[in-house]
C-alpha positions as CSV (number, residue, x, y, z in Angstrom):
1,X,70.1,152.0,89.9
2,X,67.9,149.1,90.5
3,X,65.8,150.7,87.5
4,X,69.1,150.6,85.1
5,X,69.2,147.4,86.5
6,X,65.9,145.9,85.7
7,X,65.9,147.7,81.9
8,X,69.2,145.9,81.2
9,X,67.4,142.8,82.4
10,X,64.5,143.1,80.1
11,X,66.7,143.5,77.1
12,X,68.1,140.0,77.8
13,X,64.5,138.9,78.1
14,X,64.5,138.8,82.1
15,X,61.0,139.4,83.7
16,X,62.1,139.2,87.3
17,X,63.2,142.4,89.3
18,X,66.7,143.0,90.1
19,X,65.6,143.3,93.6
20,X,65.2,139.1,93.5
21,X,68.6,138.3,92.3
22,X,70.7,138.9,95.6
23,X,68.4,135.7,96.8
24,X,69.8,134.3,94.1
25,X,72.8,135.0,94.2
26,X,72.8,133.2,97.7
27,X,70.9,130.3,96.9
28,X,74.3,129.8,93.9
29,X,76.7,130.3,96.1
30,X,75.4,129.1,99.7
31,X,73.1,126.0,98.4
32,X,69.6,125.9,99.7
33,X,68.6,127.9,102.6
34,X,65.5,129.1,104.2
35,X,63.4,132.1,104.5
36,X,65.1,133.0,108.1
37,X,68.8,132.6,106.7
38,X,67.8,134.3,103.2
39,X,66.4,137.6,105.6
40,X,69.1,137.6,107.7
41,X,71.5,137.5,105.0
42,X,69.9,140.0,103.1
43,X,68.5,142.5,105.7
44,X,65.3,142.0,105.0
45,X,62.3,140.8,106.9
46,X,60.8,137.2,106.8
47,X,57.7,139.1,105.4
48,X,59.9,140.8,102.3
49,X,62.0,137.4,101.7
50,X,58.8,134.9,101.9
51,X,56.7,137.3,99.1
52,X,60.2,137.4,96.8
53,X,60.4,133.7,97.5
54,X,56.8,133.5,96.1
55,X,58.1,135.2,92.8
56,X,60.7,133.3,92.4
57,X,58.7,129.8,92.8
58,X,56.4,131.2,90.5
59,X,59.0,131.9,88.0
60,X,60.3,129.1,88.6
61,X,64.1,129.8,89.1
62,X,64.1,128.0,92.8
63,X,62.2,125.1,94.3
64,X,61.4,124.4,97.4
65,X,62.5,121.4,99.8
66,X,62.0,120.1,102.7
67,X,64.6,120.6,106.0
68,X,65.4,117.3,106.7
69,X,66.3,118.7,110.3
70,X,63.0,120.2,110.9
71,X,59.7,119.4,109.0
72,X,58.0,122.3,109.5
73,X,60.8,123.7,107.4
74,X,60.9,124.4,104.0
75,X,64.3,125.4,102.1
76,X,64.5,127.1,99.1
77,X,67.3,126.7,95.8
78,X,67.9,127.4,92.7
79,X,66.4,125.0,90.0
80,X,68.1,123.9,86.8
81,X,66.2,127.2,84.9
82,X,67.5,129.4,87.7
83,X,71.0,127.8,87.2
84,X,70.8,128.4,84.0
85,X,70.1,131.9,84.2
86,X,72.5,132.9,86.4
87,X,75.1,131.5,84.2
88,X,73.5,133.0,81.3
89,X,73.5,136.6,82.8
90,X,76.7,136.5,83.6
91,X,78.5,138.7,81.6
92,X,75.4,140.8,82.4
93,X,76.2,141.4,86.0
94,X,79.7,141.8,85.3
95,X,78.9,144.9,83.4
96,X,76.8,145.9,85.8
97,X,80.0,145.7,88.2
98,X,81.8,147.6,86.1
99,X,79.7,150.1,85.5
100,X,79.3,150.3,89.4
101,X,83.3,150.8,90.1
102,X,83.4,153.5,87.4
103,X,80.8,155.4,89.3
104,X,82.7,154.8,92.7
105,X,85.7,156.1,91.0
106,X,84.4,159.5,90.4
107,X,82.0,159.7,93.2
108,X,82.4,159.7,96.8
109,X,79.2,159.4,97.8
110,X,79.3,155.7,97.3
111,X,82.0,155.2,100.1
112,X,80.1,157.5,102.4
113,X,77.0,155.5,102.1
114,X,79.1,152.1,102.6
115,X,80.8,153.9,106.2
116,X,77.3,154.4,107.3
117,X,76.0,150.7,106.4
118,X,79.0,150.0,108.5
119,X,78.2,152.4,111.3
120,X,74.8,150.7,110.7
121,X,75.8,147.6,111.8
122,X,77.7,148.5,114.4
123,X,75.2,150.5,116.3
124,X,71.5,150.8,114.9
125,X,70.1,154.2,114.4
126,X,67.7,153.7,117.5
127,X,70.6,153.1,119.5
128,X,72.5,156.5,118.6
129,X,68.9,158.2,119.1
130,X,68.1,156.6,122.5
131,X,71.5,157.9,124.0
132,X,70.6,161.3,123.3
133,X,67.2,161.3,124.9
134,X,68.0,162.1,128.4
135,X,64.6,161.0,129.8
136,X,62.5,158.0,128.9
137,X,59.7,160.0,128.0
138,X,56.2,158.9,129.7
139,X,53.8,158.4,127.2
140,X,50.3,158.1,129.0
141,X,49.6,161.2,130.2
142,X,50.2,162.3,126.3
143,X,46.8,163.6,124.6
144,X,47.0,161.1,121.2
C-alpha cells in the first residue's frame, strides 16, 4: 500500500515517503510536538521518529523550535511549505481513503488486522508468550 501510496505522491510532484506524512499529519492537527510525543503517537521508536524528523527538516515541511518548558528540548511543526502541502494534497489523501474503505468492504482481512492492533495494545505479544512458558528458562548453563 505504502508503495501505491508513494507513486500517487510522485505524480503530484511529492518527493517525500508516505511513511512521513502521519508526522504530519500530527504536527496539523496537534501543533508542535517533540520527538518523544511524535514516537509515542506513532508507535515508533525515538530512533525511527528523530531520522524522519531529519527528512522532513531537510525538506523543509517542519521546523524546529525550542520547548520553552525545557531547553534541552526541541519541538517540531509544520512550516508554511508543509502547510501548504497538506492542504494541497488533500483531495489526494481523500482518494486514498476511499480507495482504502472500498478495499475494507470487500476484504476482511482489514478488520482482522485492526482486532489484533487492538489485542496488541491491550496485551503485547511478549506478554501472551511469557504466560505460556512455564519455567523462566536459565540461560547460563546454555552452550551459545
Amino acid at each position: 500500500m505504502y508503495d501505491g501510496v508513494d507513486a500517487v505522491d510522485r505524480d503530484h510532484g511529492i518527493a517525500l515517503s508516505s511513511s512521513c506524512f502521519a508526522a504530519m499529519f500530527l504536527l496539523r492537527d496537534g501543533g508542535r510536538l517533540g520527538i518523544s510525543e511524535l514516537g509515542h503517537e506513532l508507535g515508533q521508536s525515538h530512533s525511527a521518529v528523530s531520522q524522519m524528523s531529519r527528512k522532513l527538516l531537510a525538506a523543509k515541511v517542519v521546523r524546529e523550535w525550542p520547548d520553552r518548558k525545557d531547553n534541552r528540548r526541541r519541538l517540531l511543526g509544520l512550516s508554511p511549505k508543509g502547510g501548504a502541502m497538506m492542504k494541497r494534497l488533500a483531495p489526494v489523501w481523500s482518494a486514498i481513503m476511499s480507495a482504502v474503505e472500498e478495499m475494507k468492504a470487500t476484504s476482511p482481512l482489514s478488520d482482522a488486522l485492526t482486532q489484533i492492533d487492538r489485542e496488541f495494545a491491550a496485551r503485547s505479544f511478549s506478554q501472551r508468550i511469557n504466560v505460556r512458558i512455564p519455567l523462566k528458562v536459565n540461560t547460563d548453563s546454555m552452550p551459545l
